[in-house]
Structures are given as C-alpha cells and as structure tokens.
N, C-alpha and C positions, 0 to 999 in steps of 0.2 A: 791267269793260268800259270802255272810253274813249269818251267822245260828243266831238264837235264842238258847240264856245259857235258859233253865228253871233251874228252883230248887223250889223242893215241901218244903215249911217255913211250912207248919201249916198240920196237919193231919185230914182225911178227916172221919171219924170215927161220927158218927153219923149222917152224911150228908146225902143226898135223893140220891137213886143208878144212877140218871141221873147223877150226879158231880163226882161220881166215876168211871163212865164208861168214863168220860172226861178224870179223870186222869189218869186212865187204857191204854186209847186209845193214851194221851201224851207219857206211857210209864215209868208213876212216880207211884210207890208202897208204895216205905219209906221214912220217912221225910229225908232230907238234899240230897237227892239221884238228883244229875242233868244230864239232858239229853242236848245233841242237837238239832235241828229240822232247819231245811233251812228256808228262811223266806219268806212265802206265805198266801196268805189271810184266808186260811181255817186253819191252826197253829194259828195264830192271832185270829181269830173267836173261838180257842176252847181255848185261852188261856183270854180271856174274860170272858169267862162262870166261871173262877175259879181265877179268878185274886186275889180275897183275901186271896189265900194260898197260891199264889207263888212268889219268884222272879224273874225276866226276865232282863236279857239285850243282846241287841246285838252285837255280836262280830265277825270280819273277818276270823277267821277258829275255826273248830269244832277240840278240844279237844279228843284223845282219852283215854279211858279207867285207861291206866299206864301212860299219861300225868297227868292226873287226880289225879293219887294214887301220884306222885311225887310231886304232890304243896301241897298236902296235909300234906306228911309227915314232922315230926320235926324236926330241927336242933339235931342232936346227943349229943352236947353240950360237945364234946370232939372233940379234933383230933391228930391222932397220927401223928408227924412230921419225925419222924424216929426209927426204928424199935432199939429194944437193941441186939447187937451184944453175944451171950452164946460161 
C-alpha cells in the first residue's frame, strides 16, 4: 500500500484558520514535523489546499515513529573497536 510522507516546510502562523484547521486535521503542528497518511483522494484534496507549506512524496510503507528518530540521528563520529582490558 502506498502512504504519502507529508512534512509541514513553512509555518502556518498568520494564515486564515481554514489552512490551519487543514493542517491540524493532516495532523502537522510543528514545522519539519512528518506524518503519514495512505493515499486517497480526500488526503490529496487537503494537501492541495496547503501545498505551499509542504513537502510530499510517496512512498511504499509508512515509517514509524523510532524509524524516524533513527534516520534522523547523527553518526557519533567515534567508534569504539575494542574495549581496554584494566
């Protein structure tokens, strides 16, 4: 099944409450914040309404949560090979 990635790019802060009740209803709060959504014509129709704040693409499975937290985090930029023997 194919979901839609959103990510809210631009904050919606001064906008008219109908574009935030969009975003509200996508389930986007905070900028860089991305959701899922399965891909149907009424997701498509509300990501229309607000397409200049978002990025979208589609992709073959939804992401969770601590997938998410894991692509996001840094390389350590260490790595210990083997421990010191005391």
């Amino acid at each position: 099944m194919a979901y839609f990635k959103i990510t809210l790019i631009r904050s919606a802060i001064g906008l008219p409450e109908k574009v935030q009740g969009v975003l509200a209803a996508l389930g986007l709060r905070k900028r860089m914040r991305t959701v899922f959504h399965p891909v149907h014509p009424q997701v498509a129709g509300q990501i229309m309404k607000v397409k200049e704040l978002l990025a979208v693409s589609e992709v073959e499975q939804a992401l969770t949560k601590r997938e998410m937290k894991d692509i996001r985090r840094p390389d350590p930029g260490y790595y210990v090979e083997k421990a010191v023997e005391r």
